[in-house]
C-alpha positions in Angstrom: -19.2 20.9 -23.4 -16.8 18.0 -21.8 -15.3 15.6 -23.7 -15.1 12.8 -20.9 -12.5 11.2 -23.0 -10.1 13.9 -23.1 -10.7 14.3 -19.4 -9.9 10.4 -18.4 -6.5 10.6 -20.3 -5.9 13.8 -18.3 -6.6 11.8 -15.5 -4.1 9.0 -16.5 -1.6 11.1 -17.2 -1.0 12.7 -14.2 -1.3 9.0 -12.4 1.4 8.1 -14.6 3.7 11.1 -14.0 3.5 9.9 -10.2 7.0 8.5 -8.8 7.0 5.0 -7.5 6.2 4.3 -4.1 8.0 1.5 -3.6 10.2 -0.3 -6.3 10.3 -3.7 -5.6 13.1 -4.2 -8.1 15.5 -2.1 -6.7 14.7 -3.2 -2.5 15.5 -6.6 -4.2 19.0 -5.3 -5.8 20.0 -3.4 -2.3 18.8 -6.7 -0.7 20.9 -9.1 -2.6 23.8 -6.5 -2.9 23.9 -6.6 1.2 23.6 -10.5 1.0 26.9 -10.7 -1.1 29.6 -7.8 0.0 28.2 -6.7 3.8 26.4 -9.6 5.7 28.5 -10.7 8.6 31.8 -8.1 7.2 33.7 -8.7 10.4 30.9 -10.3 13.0 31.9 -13.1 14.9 29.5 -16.4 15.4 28.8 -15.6 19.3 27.2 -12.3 18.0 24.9 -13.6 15.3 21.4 -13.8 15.5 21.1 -16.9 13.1 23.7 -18.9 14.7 21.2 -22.3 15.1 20.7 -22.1 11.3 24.6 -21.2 10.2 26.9 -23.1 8.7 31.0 -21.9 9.3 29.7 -18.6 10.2 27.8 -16.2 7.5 25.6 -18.5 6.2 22.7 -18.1 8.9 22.3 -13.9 7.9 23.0 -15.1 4.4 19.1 -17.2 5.0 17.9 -14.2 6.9 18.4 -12.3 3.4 16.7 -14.5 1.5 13.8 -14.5 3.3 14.0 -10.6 3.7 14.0 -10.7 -0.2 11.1 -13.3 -0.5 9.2 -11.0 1.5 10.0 -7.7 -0.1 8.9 -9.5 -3.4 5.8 -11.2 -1.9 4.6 -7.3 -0.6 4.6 -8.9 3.1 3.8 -12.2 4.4 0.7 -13.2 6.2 1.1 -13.9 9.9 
């Protein structure tokens, strides 16, 4: 005979023991790590992509970062 109950907690288990896909935590970290010690590490104004937005240089990728981090935490944003 099966005991369905012993068969859904096999089930569970195994959908436990799965690794994360995608740890939202941790793209977050990497995410605000980049923000503070890498974003615009020797990059001049004329080559920034966020120059319209900046403020004495870093601050425009700095706002590109945040909103790379509101999306990674969001899942995606809706178009």
């Amino acid at each position: 005979m099966i005991d369905a109950n012993e068969s859904v907690a096999c089930v569970l288990r195994e959908i436990e023991e799965q690794p994360t896909a995608y740890d939202v935590d941790k793209v977050v970290e990497q995410l605000n790590e980049l923000k503070e010690y890498d974003v615009c590490a020797n990059i001049s104004c004329e080559t920034c992509s966020y120059t319209g937005q900046c403020w004495e240089g870093e601050r425009g990728q700095k706002v590109a970062i945040d909103r790379a981090v509101e999306i990674a935490k969001g899942g995606g944003i809706e178009w």
